[in-house]
BAROKOL-960967 format. One record per atom (N, C-alpha, C, O): residue number from 0; x, y, z. Coordinates in steps of 0.05 Angstrom, whole numbers. Example, Ala and Ser with C-alpha at 12.3 -4.5 7.8 and 13.67 -1.06 7.14 Angstrom:
// residues 2
0,264,-114,156
0,246,-90,156
0,264,-66,156
0,285,-66,169
1,257,-45,142
1,273,-21,143
1,258,1,157
1,268,23,161
***
This chain:
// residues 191
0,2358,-1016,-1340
0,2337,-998,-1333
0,2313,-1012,-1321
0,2299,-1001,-1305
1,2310,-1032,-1327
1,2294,-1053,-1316
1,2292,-1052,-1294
1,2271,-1048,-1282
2,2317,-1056,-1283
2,2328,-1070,-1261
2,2320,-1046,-1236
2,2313,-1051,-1213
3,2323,-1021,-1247
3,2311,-995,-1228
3,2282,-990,-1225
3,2269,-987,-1204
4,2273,-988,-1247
4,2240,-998,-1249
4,2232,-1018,-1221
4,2218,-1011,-1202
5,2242,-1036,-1222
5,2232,-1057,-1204
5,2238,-1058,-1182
5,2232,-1077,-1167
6,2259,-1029,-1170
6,2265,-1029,-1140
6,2249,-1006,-1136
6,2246,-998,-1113
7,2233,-989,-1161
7,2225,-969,-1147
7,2195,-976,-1148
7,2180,-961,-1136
8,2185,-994,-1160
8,2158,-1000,-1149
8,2161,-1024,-1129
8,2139,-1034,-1126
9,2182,-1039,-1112
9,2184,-1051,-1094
9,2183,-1030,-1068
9,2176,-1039,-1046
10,2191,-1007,-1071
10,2194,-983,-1052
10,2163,-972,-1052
10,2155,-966,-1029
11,2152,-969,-1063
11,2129,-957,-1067
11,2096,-964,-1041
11,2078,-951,-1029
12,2107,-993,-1044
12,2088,-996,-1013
12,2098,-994,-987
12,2085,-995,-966
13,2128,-988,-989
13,2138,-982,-960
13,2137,-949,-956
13,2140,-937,-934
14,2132,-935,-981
14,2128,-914,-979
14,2101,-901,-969
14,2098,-883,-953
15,2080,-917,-985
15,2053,-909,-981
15,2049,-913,-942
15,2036,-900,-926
16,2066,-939,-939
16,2061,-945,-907
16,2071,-920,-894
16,2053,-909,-881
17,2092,-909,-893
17,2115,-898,-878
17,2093,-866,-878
17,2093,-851,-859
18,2075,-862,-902
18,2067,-828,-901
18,2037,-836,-894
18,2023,-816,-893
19,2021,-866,-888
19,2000,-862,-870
19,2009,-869,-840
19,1994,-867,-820
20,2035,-876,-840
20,2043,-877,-816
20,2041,-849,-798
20,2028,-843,-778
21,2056,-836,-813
21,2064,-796,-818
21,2033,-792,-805
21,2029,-788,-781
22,2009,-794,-830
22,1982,-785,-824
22,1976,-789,-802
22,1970,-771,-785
23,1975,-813,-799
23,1961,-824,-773
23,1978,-812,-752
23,1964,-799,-736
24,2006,-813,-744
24,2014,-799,-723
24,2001,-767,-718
24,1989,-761,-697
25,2004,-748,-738
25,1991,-724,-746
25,1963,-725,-730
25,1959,-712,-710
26,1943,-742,-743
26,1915,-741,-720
26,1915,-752,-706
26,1892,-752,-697
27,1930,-767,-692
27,1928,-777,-664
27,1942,-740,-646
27,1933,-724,-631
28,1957,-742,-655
28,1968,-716,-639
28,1946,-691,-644
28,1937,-682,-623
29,1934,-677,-669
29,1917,-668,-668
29,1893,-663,-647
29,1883,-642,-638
30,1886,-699,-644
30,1852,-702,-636
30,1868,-708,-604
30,1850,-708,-587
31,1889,-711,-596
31,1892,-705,-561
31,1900,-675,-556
31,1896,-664,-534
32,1915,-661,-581
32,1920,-634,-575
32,1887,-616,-573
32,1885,-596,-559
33,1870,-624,-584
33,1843,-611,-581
33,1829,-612,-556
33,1818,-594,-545
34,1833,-647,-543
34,1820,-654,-529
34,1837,-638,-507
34,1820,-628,-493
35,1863,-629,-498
35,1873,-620,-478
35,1866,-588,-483
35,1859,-573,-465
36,1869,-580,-511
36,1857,-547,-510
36,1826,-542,-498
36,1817,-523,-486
37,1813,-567,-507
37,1772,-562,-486
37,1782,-563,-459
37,1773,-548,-442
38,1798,-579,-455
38,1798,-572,-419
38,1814,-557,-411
38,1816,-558,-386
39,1831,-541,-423
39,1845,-513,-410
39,1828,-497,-424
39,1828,-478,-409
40,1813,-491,-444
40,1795,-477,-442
40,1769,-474,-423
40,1757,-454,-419
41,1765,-498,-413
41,1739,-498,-392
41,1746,-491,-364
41,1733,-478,-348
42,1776,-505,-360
42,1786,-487,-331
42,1792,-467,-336
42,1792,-455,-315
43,1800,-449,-357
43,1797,-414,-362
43,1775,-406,-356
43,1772,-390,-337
44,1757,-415,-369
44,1724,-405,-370
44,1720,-409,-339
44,1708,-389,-332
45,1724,-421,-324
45,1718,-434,-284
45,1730,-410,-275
45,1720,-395,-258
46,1757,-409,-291
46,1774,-394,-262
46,1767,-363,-270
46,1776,-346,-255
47,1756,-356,-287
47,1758,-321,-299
47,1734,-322,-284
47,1735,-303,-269
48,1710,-337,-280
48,1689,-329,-270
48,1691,-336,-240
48,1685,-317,-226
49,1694,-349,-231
49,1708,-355,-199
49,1722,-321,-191
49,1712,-303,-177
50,1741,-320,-200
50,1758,-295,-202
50,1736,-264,-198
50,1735,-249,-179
51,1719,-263,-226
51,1695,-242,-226
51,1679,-237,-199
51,1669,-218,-189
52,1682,-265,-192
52,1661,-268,-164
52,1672,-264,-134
52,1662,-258,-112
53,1699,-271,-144
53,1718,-250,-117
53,1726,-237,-115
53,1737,-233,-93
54,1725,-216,-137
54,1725,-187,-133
54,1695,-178,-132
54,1691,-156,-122
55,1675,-190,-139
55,1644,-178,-121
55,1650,-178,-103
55,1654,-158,-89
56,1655,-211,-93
56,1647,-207,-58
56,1672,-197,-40
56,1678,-203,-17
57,1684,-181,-54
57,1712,-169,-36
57,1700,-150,-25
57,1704,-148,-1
58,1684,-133,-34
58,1668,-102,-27
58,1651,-113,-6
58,1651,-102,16
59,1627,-144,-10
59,1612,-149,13
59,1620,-160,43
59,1609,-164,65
60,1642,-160,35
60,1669,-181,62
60,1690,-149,75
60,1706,-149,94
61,1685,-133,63
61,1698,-104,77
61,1673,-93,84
61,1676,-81,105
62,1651,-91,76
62,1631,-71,84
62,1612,-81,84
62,1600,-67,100
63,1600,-95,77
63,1573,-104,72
63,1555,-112,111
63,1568,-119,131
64,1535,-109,111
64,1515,-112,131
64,1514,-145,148
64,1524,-164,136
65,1507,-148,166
65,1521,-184,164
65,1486,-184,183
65,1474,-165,194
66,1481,-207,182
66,1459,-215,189
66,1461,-245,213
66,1468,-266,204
67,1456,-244,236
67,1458,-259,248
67,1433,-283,249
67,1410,-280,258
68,1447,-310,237
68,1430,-329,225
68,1415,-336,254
68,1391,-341,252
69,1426,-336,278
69,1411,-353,299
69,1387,-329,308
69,1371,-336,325
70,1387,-307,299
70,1359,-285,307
70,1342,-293,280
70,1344,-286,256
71,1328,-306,290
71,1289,-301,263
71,1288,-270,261
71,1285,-266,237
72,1289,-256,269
72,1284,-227,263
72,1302,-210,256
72,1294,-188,248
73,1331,-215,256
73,1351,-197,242
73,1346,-185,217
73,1333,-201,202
74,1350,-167,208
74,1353,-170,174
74,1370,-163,159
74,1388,-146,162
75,1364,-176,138
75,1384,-188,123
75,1412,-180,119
75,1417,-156,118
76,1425,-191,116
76,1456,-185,106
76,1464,-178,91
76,1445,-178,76
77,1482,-168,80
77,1482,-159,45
77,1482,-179,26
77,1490,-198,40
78,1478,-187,6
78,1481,-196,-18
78,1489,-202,-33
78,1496,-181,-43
79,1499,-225,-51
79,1512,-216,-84
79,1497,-235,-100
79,1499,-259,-96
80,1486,-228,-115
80,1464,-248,-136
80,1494,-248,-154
80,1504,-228,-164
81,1504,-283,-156
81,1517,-282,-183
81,1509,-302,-193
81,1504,-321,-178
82,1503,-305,-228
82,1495,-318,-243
82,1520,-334,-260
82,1530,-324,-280
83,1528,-360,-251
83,1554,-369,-266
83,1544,-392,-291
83,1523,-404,-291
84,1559,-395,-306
84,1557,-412,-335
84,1580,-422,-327
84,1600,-409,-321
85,1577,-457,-327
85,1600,-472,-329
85,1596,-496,-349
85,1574,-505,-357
86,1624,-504,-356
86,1617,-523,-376
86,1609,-543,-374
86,1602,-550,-351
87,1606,-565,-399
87,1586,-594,-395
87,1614,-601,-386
87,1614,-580,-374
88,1643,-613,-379
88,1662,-628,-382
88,1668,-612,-340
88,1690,-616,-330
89,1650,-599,-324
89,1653,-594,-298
89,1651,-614,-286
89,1629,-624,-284
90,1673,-627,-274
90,1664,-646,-246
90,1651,-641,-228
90,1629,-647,-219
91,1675,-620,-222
91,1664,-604,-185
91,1671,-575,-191
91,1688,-565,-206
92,1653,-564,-175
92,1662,-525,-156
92,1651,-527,-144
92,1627,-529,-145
93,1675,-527,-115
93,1662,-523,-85
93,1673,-496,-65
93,1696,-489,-60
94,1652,-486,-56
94,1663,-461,-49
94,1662,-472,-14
94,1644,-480,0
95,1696,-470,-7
95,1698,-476,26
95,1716,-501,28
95,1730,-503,48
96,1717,-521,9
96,1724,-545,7
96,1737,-557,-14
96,1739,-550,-38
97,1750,-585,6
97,1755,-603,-24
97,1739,-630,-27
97,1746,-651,-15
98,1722,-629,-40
98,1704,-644,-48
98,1712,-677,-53
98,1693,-692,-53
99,1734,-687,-56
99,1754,-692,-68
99,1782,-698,-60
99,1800,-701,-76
100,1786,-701,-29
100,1815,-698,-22
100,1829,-727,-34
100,1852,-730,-44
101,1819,-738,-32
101,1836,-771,-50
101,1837,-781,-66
101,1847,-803,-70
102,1821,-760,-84
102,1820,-760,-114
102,1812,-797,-126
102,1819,-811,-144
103,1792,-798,-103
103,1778,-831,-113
103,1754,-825,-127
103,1749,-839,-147
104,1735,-802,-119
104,1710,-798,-129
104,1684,-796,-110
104,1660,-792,-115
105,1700,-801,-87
105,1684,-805,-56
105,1681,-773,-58
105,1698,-759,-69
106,1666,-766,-50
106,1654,-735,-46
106,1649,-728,-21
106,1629,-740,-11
107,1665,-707,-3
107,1654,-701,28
107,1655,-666,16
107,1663,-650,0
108,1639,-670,38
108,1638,-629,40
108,1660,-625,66
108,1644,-613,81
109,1679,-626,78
109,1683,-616,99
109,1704,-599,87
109,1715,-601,65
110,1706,-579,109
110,1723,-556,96
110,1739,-557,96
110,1745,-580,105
111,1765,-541,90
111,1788,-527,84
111,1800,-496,90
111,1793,-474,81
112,1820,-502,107
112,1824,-469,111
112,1803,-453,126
112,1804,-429,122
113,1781,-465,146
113,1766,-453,150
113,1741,-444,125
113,1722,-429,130
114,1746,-456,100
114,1735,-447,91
114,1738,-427,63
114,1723,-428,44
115,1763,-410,67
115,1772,-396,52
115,1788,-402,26
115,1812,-396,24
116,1774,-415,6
116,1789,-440,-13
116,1765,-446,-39
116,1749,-465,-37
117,1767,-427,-62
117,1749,-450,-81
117,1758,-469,-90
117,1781,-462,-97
118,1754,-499,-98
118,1769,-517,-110
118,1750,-529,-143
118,1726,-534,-142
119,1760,-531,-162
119,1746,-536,-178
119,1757,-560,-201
119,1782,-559,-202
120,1747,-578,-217
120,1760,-600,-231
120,1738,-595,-257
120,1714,-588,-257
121,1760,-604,-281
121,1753,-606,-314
121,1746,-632,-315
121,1756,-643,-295
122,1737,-644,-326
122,1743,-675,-335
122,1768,-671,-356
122,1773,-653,-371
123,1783,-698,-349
123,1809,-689,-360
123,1834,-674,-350
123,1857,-676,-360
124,1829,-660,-332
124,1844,-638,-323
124,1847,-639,-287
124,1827,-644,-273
125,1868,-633,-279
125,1872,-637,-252
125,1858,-621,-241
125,1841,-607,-251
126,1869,-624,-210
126,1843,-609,-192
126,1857,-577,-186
126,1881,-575,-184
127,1836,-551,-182
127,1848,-530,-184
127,1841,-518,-156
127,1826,-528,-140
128,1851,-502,-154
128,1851,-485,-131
128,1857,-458,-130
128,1874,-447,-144
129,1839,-442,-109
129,1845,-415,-114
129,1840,-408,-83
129,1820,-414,-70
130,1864,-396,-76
130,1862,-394,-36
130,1847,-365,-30
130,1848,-349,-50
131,1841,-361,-20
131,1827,-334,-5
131,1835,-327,16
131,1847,-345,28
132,1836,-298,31
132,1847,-294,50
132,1821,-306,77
132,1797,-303,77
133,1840,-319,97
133,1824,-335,113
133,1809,-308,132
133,1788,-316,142
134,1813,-292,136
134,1808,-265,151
134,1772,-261,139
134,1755,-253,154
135,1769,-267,115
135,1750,-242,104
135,1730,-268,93
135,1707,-262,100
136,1730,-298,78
136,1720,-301,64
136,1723,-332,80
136,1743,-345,85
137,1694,-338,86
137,1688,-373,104
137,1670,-367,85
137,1655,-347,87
138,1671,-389,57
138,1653,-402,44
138,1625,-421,73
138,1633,-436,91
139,1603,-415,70
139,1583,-442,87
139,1565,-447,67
139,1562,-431,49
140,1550,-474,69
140,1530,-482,56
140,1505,-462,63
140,1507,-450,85
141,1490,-458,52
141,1461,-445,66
141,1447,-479,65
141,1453,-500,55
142,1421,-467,85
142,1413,-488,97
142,1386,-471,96
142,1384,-448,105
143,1366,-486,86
143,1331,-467,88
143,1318,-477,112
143,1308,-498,106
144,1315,-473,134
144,1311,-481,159
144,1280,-457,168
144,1287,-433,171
145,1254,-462,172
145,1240,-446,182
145,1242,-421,167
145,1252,-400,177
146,1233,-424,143
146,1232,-397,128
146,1255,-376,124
146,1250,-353,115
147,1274,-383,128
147,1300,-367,126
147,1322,-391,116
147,1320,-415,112
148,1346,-371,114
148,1369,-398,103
148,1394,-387,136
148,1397,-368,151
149,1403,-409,133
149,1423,-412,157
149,1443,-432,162
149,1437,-452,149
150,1458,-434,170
150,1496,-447,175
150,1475,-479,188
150,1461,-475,208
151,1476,-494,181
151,1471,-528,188
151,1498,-533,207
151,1521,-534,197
152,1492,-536,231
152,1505,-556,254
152,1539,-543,252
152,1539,-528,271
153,1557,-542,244
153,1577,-534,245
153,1595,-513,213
153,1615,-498,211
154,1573,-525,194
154,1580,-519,165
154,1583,-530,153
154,1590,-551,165
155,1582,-533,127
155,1608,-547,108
155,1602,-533,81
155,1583,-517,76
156,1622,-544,63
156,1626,-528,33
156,1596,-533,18
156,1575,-546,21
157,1606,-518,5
157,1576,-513,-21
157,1593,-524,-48
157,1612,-515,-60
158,1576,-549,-55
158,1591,-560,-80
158,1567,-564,-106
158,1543,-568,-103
159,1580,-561,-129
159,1569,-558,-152
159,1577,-579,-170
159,1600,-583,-179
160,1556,-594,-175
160,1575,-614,-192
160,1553,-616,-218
160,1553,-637,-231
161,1538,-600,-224
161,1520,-594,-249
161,1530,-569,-265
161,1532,-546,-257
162,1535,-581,-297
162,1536,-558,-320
162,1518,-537,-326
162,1496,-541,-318
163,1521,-518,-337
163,1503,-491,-348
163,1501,-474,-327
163,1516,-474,-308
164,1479,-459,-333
164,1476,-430,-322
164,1469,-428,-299
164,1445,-428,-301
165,1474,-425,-275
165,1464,-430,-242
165,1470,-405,-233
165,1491,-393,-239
166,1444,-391,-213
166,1449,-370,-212
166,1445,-381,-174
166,1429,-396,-164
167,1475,-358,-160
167,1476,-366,-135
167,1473,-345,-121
167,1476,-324,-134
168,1466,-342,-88
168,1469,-325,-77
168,1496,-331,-50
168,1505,-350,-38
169,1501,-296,-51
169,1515,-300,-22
169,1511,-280,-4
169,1511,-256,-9
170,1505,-292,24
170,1501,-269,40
170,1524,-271,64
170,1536,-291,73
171,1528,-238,73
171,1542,-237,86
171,1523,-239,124
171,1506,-224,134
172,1538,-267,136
172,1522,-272,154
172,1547,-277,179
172,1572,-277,178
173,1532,-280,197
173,1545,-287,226
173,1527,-305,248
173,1502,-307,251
174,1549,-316,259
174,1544,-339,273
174,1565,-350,297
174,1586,-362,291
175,1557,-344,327
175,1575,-337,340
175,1596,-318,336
175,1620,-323,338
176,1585,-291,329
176,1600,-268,327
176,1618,-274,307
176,1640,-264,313
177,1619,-287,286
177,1641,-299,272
177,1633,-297,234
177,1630,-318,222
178,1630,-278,223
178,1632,-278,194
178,1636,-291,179
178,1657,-303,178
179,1618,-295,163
179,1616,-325,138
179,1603,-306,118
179,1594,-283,120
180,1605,-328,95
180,1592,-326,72
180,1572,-346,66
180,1581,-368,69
181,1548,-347,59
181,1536,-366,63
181,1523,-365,28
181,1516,-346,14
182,1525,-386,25
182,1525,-401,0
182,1498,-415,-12
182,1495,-438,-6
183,1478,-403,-29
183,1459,-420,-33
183,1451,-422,-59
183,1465,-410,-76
184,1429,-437,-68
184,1432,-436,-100
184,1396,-429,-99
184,1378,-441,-88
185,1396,-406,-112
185,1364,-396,-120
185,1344,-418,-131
185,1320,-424,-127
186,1363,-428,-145
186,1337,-452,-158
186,1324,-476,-135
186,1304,-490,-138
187,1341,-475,-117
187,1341,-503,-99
187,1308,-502,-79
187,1299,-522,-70
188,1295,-477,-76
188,1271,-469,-70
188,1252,-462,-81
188,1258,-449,-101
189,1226,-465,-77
189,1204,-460,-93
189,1197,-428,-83
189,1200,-424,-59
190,1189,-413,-96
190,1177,-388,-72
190,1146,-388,-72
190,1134,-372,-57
***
């Protein structure tokens, strides 16, 4: 009886090893399964409100008033005041572009599709995309030029690379007879 005694407390530290082995596998998988649920939760949270904002501007891109940026005296275009919440873990949201095409960290605005393209990135999480029909919807930067806002030299995307609450506008504008959306962020001016 001895002799069993002394194989089962010889077992006893290979045991204690083998079930913090167990533990430790358990929170390692845990604390990356969380870390991958914050960033498919934060590109949910991107893409439901991206989404909200293209069914606004679907009604301003069929009907809305368009305002021709190169006349000082036109007025105005129609509108969409939207107010978006994005998370602290946002790289990028660029409306028009890929901010991003070589995924080094080099940042250009030139467009995509003409334009018709939001692209957006989690930290953590690959880069996303959502196409638009090229017909209806040219993302442009706004540009505050002489008391009005207007299309800069040829265009390019409007990119966001700051967290929290940013409230944007879009107007429906033209430029060379040619329909855009023009893209600006309310806070970026003093009035």
């Amino acid at each position: 009886m001895t002799n069993w005694d002394n194989d089962a407390v010889e077992q006893l530290p290979i045991r204690l090893m083998m079930s913090l082995a167990i533990i430790a596998a358990i929170l390692i998988l845990v604390a990356y399964s969380s870390g991958s649920l914050r960033t498919f939760l934060a590109e949910q949270q991107v893409e439901s409100q991206c989404r909200l904002l293209e069914a606004s501007l679907s009604t301003l891109t069929e009907s809305g008033a368009v305002r021709d940026v190169d006349d000082m005296n036109a007025a105005e275009g129609t509108k969409r005041v939207h107010t978006i919440s994005l998370p602290d873990s946002l790289v990028y949201l660029s409306f028009g572009g890929d901010p991003d095409p070589s995924e080094t960290g080099w940042y250009t605005s030139e467009l995509v599709e003409d334009g018709a393209v939001i692209f957006y990135k989690i930290q953590g999480g690959s880069k996303q995309v959502i196409w638009l029909p090229k017909e209806t919807y040219k993302f442009r930067e706004g540009t505050f030029i002489n008391d009005h806002w207007t299309i800069d030299g040829a265009g390019q995307s409007f990119i966001i690379h700051t967290s929290g609450t940013l409230t944007l506008v879009f107007e429906r504008v033209q430029k060379n007879h040619i329909s855009y959306i023009l893209v600006h962020n309310t806070d970026d001016i003093d009035s």
